[in-house]
C-alpha positions as CSV (number, residue, x, y, z in Angstrom):
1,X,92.8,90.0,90.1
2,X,94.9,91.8,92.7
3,X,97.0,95.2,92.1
4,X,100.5,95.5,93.3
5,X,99.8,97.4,96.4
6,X,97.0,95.1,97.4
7,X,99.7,92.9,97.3
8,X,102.0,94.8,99.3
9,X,99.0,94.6,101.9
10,X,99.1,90.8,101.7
11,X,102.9,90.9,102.4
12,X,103.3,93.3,104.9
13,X,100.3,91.6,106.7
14,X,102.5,88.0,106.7
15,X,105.8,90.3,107.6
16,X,103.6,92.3,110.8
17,X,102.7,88.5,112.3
18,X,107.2,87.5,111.9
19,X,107.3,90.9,114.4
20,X,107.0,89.3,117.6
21,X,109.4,86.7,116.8
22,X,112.1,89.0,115.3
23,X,114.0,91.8,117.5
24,X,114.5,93.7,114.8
25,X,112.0,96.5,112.2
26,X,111.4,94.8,109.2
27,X,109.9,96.0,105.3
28,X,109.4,95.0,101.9
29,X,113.0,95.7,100.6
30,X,112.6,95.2,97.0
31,X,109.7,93.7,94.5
32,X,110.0,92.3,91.4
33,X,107.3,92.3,88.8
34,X,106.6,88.9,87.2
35,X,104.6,88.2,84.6
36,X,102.0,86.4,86.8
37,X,102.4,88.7,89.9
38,X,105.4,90.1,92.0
39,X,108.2,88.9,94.3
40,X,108.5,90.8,97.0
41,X,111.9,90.5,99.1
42,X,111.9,91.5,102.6
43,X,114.1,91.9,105.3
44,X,115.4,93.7,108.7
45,X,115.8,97.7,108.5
46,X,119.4,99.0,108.5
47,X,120.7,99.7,112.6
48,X,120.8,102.9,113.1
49,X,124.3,102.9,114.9
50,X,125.9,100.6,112.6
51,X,124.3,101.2,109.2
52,X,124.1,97.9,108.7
53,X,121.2,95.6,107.7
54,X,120.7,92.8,110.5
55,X,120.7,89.5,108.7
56,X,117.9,87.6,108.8
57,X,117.8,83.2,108.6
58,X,114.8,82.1,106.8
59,X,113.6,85.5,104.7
60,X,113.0,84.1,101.7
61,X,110.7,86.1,99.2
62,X,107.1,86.0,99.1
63,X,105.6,85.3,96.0
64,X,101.9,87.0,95.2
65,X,99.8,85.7,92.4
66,X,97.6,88.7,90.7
67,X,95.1,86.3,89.3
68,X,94.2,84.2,92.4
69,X,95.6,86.4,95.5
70,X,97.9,83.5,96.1
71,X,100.7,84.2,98.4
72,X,103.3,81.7,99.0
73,X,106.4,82.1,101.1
74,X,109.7,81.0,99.0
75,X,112.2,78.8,100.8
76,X,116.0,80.1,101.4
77,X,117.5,76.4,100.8
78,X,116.5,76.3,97.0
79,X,117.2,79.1,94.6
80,X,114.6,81.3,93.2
81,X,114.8,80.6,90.0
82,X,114.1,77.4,90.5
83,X,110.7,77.8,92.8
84,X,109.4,80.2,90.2
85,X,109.6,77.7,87.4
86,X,108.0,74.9,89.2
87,X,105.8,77.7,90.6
88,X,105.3,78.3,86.5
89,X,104.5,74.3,86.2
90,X,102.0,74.0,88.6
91,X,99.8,77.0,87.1
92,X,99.9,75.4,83.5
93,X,99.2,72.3,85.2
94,X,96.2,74.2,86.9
95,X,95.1,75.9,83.4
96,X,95.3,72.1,82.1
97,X,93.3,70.3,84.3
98,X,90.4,73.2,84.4
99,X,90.6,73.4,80.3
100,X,90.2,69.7,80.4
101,X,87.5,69.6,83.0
102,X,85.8,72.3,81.2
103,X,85.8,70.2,77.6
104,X,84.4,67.2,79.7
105,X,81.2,68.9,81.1
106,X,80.8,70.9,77.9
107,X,80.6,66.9,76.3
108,X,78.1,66.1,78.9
109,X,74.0,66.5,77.5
């Protein structure tokens, strides 16, 4: 089970590898605590000279799972809501299959 700032490691790890392709300083700008882990939004550092944040194509929120260290880039083209209900799905989907698996081998002599 991971904390939130061994999280924030995890992101800021994906963010320092996007450096050499981006001109411009770039930081967690906000997180959001879910109930299964955090959304962390990130993004280019205002310009000093125009006080303005650069905008960034493609800087969707990353999406940390506490319970299996799962980090999964969101997409820009689809809202959030949306990927965090499928994202919702797929781990009672997960819980599902194991709980069944788990009833099958406990059947088994």
């Amino acid at each position: 089970m991971l904390t939130e700032e061994e999280a924030r490691r995890l992101v800021l790890a994906e963010i320092d590898d996007m450096r050499g392709n981006v001109e411009y300083d770039l930081q967690i700008l906000r997180v959001e605590a879910l109930s299964f882990g955090w959304l962390f939004y990130w993004g280019a550092v205002r310009d000093d000279q125009s006080g303005r944040r650069p905008r960034l194509g493609g800087n969707g929120p990353f999406l940390v799972d506490r319970e299996n260290g799962r980090l999964i880039r969101t997409a820009t083209s689809v809202p959030i809501a949306r990927q965090l209900a499928d994202y919702e799905r797929r781990l009672r989907r997960e819980a599902h299959a194991r709980n069944s698996a788990a009833k099958r081998d406990a059947r088994q002599p």
